[in-house]
Steps between C-alpha positions, in 0.01 A plus 500: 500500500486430856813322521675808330393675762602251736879466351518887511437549882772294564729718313344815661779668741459411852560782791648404796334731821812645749464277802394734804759543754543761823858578519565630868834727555599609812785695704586651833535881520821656647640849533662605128662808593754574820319586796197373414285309714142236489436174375248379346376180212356463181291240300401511152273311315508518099213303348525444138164456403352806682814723423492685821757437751436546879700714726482369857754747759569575807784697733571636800741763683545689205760848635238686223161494436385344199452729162518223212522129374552353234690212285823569331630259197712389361875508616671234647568533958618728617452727211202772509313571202164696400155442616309235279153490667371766614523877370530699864423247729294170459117581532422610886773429622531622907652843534648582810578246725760278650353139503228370322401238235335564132350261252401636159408299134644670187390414156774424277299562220470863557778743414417713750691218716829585400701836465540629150853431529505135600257441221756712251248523228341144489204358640328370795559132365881595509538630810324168671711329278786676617434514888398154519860424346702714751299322761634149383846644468464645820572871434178646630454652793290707743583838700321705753609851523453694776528875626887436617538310215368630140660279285393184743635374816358127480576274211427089358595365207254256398561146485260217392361224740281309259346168498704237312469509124356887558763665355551256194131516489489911442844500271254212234209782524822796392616314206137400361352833576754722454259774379302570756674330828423294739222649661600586912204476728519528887142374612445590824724497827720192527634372872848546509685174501656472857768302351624806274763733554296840466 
């Protein structure tokens, strides 16, 4: 009896966890319209295991003052597209000002993350899905739009800056777990990498 037992464990399916990884994306932020002015950088960190991703941003010498921010996906550069994450503006964002710097946590779990029509119908699990795959591909990117400029004078597209084997890492998690993804968690504030571009 016991070794039946035995003989059928070993037959039992095995699951394989998704190895944790923090994917980091970063870019600088220019002027996207003519006549636009400020500068600014952008760091993202997209944990998948917590499935948040961190928004770490500042600028400076904006020609407007600040109204709304937010991440746009997916269309390859320089193309502009609608806003992924978030509806209006992401969560307390500053309002009126010409320099400053913002850090905020979203939950990709949450459909209150993205806008209705990013999302098109499907789930939280498919937008992460989704955004976390314009991120690789590189067509993400973020905008602050300002008083002058309503429909954004400073833009990045996103581009990855991983640690080796990150990225193959995250794409093994995709095709195991393709229902939910990857989780994306930004833990905390990272130190920018001096040796970055942004």
């Amino acid at each position: 009896m016991t070794g039946h037992l035995i003989a059928a464990s070993c037959f039992a399916p095995m699951t394989v966890a998704a190895p944790a990884a923090v994917l980091t994306f970063g870019s600088n932020l220019a002027p996207e319209a003519a006549g636009a002015k400020g500068s600014g950088s952008v760091s993202v960190d997209y944990d998948n295991v917590a499935h948040t991703l961190t928004i770490d941003v500042s600028w400076t010498r904006l020609s407007g003052a600040t109204t709304v921010s937010h991440i746009h996906c997916c269309v390859a550069p320089p193309g502009t597209v609608g806003v992924a994450a978030t509806p209006g503006t992401l969560p307390l964002f500053p309002n009126g000002v010409t320099s400053g710097a913002y850090m905020v946590t979203l939950d990709l779990t949450d459909g209150a993350s993205y806008t209705a029509g990013y999302l098109a119908g499907g789930t939280a699990a498919d937008g992460e899905a989704k955004l976390l795959q314009g991120l690789l591909d590189g067509q993400a990117y973020l905008n602050i739009h300002t008083s002058t400029f309503g429909a954004g004078e400073i833009r990045g597209f996103l581009s990855a800056a991983p640690e080796p084997g990150t990225v193959d890492l995250v794409g093994l998690a995709l095709a195991r777990h393709r229902a939910p993804p990857p989780s994306l968690t930004g833990l905390g504030r990272r130190t920018r990498d001096s040796r970055l571009p942004w």
